[in-house]
C-alpha positions in Angstrom: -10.1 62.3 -69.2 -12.9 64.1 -67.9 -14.2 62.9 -64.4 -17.9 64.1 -62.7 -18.1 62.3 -59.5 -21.4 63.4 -57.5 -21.9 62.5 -54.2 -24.4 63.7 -51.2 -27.4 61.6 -52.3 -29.8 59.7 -49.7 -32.8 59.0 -48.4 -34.6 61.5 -46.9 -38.1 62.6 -45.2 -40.2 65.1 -46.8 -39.4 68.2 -45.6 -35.9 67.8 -44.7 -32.4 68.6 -46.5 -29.5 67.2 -48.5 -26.4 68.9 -50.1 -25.0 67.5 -52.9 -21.7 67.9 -54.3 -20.4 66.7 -57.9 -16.6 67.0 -58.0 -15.1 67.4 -62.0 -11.7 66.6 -63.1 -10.4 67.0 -66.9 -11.9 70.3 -67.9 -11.1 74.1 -66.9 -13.7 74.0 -64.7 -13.7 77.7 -63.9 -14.5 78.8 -67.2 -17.6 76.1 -67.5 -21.3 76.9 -67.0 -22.5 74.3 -64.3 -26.0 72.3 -64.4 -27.6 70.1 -62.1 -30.2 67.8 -64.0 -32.4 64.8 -62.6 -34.1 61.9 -64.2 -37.0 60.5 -61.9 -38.2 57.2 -62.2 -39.3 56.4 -65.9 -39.2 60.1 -67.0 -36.7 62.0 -69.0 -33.2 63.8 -67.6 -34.1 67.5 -67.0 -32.1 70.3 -65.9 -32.9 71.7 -62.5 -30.7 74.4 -61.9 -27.5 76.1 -63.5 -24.6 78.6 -62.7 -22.2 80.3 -65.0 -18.9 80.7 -64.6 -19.3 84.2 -62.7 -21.7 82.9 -60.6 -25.2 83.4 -62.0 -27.8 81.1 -60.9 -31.4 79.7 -62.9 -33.6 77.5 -61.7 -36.4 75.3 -62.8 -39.6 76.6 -61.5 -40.7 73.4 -59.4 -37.5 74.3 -57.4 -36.9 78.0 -57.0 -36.9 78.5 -53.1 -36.0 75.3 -52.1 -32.5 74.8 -53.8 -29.5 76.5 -54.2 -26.5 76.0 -56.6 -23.4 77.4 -55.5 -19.5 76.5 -57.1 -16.5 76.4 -55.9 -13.5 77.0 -58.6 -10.9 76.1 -55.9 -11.9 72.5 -55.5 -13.5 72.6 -58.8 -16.6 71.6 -57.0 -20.3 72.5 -57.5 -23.0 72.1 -55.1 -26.7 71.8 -54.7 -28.6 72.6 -51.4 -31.9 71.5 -50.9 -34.3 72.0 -48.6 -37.9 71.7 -48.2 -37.2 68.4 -50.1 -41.4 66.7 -51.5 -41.9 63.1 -52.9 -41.8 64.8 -56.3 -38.0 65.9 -55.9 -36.6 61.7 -55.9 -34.5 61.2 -58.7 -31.0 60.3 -59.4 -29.0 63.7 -60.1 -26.2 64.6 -62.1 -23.7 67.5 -62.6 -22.8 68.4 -66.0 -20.4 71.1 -67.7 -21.4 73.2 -70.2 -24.6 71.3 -71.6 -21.3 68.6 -72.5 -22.0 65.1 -73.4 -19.9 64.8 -70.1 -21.4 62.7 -67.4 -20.5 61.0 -63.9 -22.6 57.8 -62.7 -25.4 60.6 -60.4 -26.6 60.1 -57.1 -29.7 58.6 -55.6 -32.2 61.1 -54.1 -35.1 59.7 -52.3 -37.8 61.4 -50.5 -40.4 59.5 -48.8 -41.8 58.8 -45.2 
């Protein structure tokens, strides 16, 4: 069955950095575009940033500059660098394929002093 496990999450300052990593399992996840959505507290899931299956990166406005999406077909792996990390960025995220009904448990980002 299909498996999204993400991992990297923390607590963090603002200002500083985390790299997240969301390892899949069950899918041919070379051919998959990948996404990276959030759901703050008491707000909706939104997607943040996406790459396609050759590589091609979007992102959200409120994070172009800071992050960085990046995949690795190998381990079928996809990350999500961020720096420069504000209050605004706490969430839990989660990877997805495809805009699939596919889902892993996310991971706790928190940003605060």
């Amino acid at each position: 069955q299909v498996q999204l496990v993400e991992s990297g999450g923390g607590l963090v300052q603002p200002g500083g950095s985390l790299r997240l990593s969301c390892a899949a399992s069950g899918i041919i996840f070379s051919v998959y575009n990948m996404g990276w959505y959030r759901q703050p507290p008491g707000k909706q899931r939104e997607l943040v940033t996406d790459i396609s299956s050759d590589g091609t990166a979007r992102y959200a406005e409120s994070v172009k500059g800071r992050f960085t999406i990046s995949r690795d077909n190998a381990k079928n792996t996809v990350y999500l660098q961020m720096n420069s990390l504000k209050p605004e960025d706490t969430a839990i995220y989660y990877c997805n394929p495809g805009g699939t009904s596919f889902w892993g448990q996310g991971t706790q980002v928190t940003v605060s002093s």
